[in-house]
N, C-alpha and C positions, 0 to 999 in steps of 0.2 A: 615451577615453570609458570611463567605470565600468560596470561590469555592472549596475548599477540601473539606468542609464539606455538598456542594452540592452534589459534585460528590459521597460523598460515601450513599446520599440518596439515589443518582440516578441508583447506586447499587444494593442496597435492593430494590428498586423498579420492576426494572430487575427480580430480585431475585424472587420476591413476584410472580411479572408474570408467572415465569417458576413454577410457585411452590414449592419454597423450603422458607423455613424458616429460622430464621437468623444461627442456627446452621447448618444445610447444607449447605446453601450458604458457609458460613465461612470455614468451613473443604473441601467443592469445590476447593474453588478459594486460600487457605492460601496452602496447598498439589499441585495444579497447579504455584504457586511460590513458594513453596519452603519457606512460612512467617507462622509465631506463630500465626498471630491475623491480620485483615484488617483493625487493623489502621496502619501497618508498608507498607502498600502499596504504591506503590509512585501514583502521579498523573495519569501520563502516563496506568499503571497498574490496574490504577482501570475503566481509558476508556476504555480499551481493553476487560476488563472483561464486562462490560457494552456493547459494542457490540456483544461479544459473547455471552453472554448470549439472548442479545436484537434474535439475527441470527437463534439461536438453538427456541428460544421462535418459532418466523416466520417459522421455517422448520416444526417444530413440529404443529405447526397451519392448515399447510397447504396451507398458503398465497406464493406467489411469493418471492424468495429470491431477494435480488437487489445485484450481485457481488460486485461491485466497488462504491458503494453509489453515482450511477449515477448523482445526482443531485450537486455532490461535499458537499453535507453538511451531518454531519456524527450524523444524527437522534437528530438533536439541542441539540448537547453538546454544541455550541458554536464555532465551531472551523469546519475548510473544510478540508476533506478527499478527497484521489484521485479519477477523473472523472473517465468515463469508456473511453471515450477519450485517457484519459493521460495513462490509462491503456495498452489498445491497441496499442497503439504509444511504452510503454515500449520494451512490447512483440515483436513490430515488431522489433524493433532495438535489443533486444536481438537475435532473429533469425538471424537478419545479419550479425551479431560481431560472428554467430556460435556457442553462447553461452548457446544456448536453453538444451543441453546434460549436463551441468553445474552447477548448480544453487546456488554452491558456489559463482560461478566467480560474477553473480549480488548481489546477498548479499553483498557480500564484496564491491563491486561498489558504492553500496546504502550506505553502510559505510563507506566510505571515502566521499562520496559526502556531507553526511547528519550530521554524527555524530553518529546516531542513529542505532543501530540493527535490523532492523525491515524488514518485508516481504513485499512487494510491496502493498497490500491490503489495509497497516496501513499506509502508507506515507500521509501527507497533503499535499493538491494541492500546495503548495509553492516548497516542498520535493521534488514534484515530476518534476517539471518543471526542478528542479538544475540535477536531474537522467539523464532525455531527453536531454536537453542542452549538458552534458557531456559523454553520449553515444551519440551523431551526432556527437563532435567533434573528439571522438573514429573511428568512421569512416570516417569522411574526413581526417583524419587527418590534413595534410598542405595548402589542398584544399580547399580555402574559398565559391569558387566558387559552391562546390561540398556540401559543408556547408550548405550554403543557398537553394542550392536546397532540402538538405534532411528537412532542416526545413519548406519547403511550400507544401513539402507530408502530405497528411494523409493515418491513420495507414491501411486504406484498398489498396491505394495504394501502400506503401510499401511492404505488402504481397504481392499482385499481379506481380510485377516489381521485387520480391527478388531478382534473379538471373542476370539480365541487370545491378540491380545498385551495386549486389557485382562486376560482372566486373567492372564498370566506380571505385570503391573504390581501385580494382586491378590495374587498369589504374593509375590511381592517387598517389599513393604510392609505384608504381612499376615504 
């Protein structure tokens, strides 16, 4: 059996959870893409749907939502979603680039980085590493020195210190 046609058990599964049946599910999620029928789904589209659904299941439950699939693994699909780590490290480096007011400016980021269109949530921890990598270099710019250091913060430190190391960034490319 091919993973497509795991994944879209893995759908109705979801589905079944939240309580809808195959034709709700279907007129759901085909009306949220914009498709005729959820075999034209792609891959990518039908994980998404599958955690969303999985998310909405858990809210409606009452259980603890988990933001960023803390544990990196994205509820055994198979495949690692962003830490809350890599999360927070985003975030903070978006706050120092100023880009927090924006949220075009990281999308678009994440898209040039990745390839992908996607919102920080849905990145894999591979995705997300290329993100962080290329917003530190965004901020050192030429300063390797300055490089290395923003890579051996972590993301509570960077909060903390925003204001010292936007100077030292001013310093540096001023």
């Amino acid at each position: 059996m091919d993973s497509r046609v795991k994944k879209l058990r893995s759908l109705h599964a979801a589905g079944k959870a939240a309580g809808m049946d195959h034709e709700m599910l279907s007129d759901s999620i085909c009306s949220h893409y914009g498709l005729a029928s959820l075999k034209d789904l792609s891959e990518d589209q039908i994980d998404e749907a599958v955690l969303r659904l999985r998310s909405a299941t858990a809210a409606a439950s009452g259980k603890p939502k988990r933001g960023y699939y803390g544990s990196g693994t994205a509820n055994g699909l198979g495949y690692s979603r962003i830490t809350a780590a890599q999360a927070k490290k985003i975030s903070a480096l978006e706050y120092l680039l100023g880009w927090e007011t924006n949220p075009a400016r990281l999308a678009g980021f994440i898209k040039r980085q990745t390839g992908k269109d996607k919102a920080v949530e849905w990145l894999t921890v591979a995705h997300a590493q290329k993100v962080i990598i290329g917003l530190q270099r965004i901020l050192a710019g030429k300063d390797k020195a300055l490089y290395h250091f923003l890579n051996t913060l972590e993301p509570g430190e960077m909060e903390a210190n925003g204001e010292l190391i936007r100077q030292m960034i001013a310093d540096a490319n001023g």
